[in-house]
C-alpha positions as CSV (number, residue, x, y, z in Angstrom):
1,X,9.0,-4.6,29.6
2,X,8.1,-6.6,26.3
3,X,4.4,-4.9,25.3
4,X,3.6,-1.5,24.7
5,X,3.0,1.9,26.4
6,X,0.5,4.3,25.3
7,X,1.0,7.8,26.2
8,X,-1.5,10.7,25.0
9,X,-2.9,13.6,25.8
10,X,-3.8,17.5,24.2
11,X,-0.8,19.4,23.0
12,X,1.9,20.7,25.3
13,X,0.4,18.4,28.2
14,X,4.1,17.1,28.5
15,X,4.0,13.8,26.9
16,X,6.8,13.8,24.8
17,X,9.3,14.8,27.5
18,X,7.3,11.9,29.6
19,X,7.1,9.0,27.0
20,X,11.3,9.9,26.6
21,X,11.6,9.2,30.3
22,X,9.5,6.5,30.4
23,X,10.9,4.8,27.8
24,X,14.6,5.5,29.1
25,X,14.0,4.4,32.4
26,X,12.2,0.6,30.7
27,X,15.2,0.4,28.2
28,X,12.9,0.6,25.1
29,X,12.8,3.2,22.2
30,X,9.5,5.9,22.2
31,X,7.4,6.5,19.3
32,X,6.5,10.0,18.5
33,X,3.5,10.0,16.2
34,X,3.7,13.7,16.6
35,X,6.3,14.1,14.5
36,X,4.8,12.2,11.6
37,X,2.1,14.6,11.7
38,X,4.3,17.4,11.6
39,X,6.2,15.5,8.9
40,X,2.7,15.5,6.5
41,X,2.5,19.2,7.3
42,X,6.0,20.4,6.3
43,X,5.9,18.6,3.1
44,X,2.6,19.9,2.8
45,X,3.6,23.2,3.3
46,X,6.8,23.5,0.9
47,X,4.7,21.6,-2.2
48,X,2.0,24.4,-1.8
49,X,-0.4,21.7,-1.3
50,X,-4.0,23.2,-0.7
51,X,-4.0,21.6,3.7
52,X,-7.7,20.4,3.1
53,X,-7.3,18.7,-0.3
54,X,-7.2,14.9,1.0
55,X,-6.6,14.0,-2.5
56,X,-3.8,16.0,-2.9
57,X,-1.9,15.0,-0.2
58,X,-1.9,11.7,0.0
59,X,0.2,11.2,-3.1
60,X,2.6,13.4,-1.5
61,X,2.9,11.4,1.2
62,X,3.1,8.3,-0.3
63,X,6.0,10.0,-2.9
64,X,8.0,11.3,0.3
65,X,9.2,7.7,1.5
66,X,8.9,9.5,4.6
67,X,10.2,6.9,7.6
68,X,10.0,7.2,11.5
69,X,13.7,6.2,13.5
70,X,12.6,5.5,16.6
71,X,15.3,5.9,20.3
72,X,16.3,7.8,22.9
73,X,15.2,10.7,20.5
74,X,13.0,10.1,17.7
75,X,14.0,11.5,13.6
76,X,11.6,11.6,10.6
77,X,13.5,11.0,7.0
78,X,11.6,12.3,3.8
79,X,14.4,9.4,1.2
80,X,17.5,10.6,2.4
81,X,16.8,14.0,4.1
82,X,16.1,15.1,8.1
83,X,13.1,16.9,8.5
84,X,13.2,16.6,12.3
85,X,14.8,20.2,12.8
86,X,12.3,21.7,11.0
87,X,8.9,20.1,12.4
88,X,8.7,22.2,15.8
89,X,7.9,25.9,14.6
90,X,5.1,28.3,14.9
91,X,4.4,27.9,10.6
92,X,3.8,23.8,11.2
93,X,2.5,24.3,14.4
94,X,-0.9,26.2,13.4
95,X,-1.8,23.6,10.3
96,X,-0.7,20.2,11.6
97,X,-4.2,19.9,13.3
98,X,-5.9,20.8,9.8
99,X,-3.4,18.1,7.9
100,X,-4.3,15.3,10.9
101,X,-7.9,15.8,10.7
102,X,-7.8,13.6,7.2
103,X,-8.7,9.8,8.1
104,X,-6.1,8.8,5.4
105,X,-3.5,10.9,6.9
106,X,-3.9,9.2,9.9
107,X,-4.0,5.7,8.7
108,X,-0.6,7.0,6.9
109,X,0.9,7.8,10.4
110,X,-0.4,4.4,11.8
111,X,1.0,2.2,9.0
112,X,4.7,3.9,9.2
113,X,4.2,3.8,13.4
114,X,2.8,-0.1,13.3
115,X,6.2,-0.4,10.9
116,X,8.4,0.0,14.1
117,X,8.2,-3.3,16.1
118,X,7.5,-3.6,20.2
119,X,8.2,-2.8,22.7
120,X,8.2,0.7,22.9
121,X,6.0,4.0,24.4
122,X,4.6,5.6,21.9
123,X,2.6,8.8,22.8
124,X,0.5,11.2,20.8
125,X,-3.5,11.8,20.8
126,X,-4.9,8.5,20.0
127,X,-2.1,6.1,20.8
128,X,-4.1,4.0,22.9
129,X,-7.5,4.0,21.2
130,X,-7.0,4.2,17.4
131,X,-3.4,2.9,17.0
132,X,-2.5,0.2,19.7
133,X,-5.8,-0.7,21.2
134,X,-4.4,-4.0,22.2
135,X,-1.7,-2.0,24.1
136,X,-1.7,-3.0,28.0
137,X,-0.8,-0.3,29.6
138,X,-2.6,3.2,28.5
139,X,-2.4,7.0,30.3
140,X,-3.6,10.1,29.3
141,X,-2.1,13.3,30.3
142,X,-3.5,16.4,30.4
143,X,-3.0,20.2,31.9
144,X,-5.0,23.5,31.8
145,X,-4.3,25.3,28.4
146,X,-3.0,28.4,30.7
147,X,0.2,25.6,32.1
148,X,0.3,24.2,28.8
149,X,0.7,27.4,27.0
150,X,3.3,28.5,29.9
151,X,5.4,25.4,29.0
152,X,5.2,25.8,25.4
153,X,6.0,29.5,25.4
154,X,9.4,28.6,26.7
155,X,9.8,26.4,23.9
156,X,8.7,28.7,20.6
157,X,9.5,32.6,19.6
158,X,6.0,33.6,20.8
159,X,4.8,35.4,23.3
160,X,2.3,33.6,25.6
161,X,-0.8,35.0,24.8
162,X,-0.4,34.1,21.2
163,X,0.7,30.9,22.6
164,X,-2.1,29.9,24.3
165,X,-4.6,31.1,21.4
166,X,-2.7,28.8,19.1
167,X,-3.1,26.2,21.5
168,X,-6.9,26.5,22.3
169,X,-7.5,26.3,18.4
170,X,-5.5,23.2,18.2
171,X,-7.5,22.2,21.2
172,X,-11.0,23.1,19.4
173,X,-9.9,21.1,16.0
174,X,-8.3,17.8,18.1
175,X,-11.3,18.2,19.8
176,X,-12.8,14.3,18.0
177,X,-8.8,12.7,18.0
178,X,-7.5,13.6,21.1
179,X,-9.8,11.7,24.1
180,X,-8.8,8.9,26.8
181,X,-8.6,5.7,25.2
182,X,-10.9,2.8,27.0
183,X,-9.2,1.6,30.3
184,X,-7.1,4.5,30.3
185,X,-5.5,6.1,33.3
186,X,-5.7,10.1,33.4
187,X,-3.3,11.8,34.9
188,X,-3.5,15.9,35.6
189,X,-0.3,17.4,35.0
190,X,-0.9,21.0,36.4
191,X,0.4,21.1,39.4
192,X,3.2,18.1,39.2
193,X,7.3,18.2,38.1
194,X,7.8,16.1,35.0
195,X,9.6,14.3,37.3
196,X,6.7,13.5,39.3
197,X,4.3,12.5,36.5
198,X,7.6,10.1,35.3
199,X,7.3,8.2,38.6
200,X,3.6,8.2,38.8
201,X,3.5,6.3,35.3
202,X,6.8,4.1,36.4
203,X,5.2,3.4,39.9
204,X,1.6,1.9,37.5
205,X,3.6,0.2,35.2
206,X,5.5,-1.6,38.2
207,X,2.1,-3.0,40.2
């Protein structure tokens, strides 16, 4: 596989664990944008940087020298230091939404994502329509917020009804970023393994 694969979808649809597969099973890296996000938010979070203040954080970002290593699994690197263990908790998890709504927070996540060259699978919530239009192969993933919270309780030291609040606020703010690119081919993930919705994706990608 020498182009790229676009993988997004609404949070906790199962994309990450999907675009690792995917990626594993073609031999190429995946590209979290996700984690660049998350990235923005953390240093957001420790500067005391007011999350709707554009202005503010943009220097930040641009200060950070804040890189994406792409592979089997993806790291982020502020200069010399690993944020990557500390992107996935509750505290980043309820203001990353706020951070990525800024259009130059995004076009900061593009440029360090179009950095990395093909081919990989690089998923997130506009992967395929913002980011990699030109990308041949697109899917969208989603699941009902109950399964998604489900499989995202398992993952964070919440309860699932707070869980799947969190998650229908995210939903509400990603409402504009996170919607089937053009050409796009949506996938349910309710009621399937992630080892079916791994050979559903392979099994397009092979026709």
């Amino acid at each position: 596989m020498r182009g790229i694969v676009t993988i997004d979808g609404p949070s906790a649809s199962g994309k990450s664990s999907v675009a690792q597969r995917v990626a594993k099973a073609l031999g190429v890296p995946y590209l979290s944008s996700g984690l660049l996000y998350r990235a923005a938010a953390l240093l957001a979070l420790r500067a005391g940087v007011d999350l709707g203040d554009e202005e503010a954080l943009l220097p930040l970002l641009q200060a950070s020298r804040v890189r994406l290593l792409p592979g089997e699994e993806n790291r982020v690197l502020a200069g010399e230091e690993d944020l990557t263990p500390h992107l996935h908790t509750p505290e980043v998890d309820r203001v990353v939404s706020q951070v990525a709504r800024h259009p130059g927070v995004r076009s900061w996540v593009n440029a360090r994502l179009k950095e990395v060259p093909p081919p990989f699978v690089a998923e997130g919530r506009d992967m395929g329509r913002a980011v990699f239009p030109e990308a041949p192969h697109k899917f969208y993933l989603t699941a009902s917020p109950e399964v998604r919270a489900r499989r995202r309780a398992k993952e964070r030291p919440q309860d699932y009804e707070e869980v799947l609040q969190d998650l229908l606020r995210r939903d509400r703010l990603d409402q504009a970023q996170s919607q089937p690119a053009p050409g796009a081919l949506v996938l349910d993930t309710s009621a399937m393994t992630l080892e079916e919705v791994v050979a559903w994706i392979l099994g397009h990608l092979q026709d």
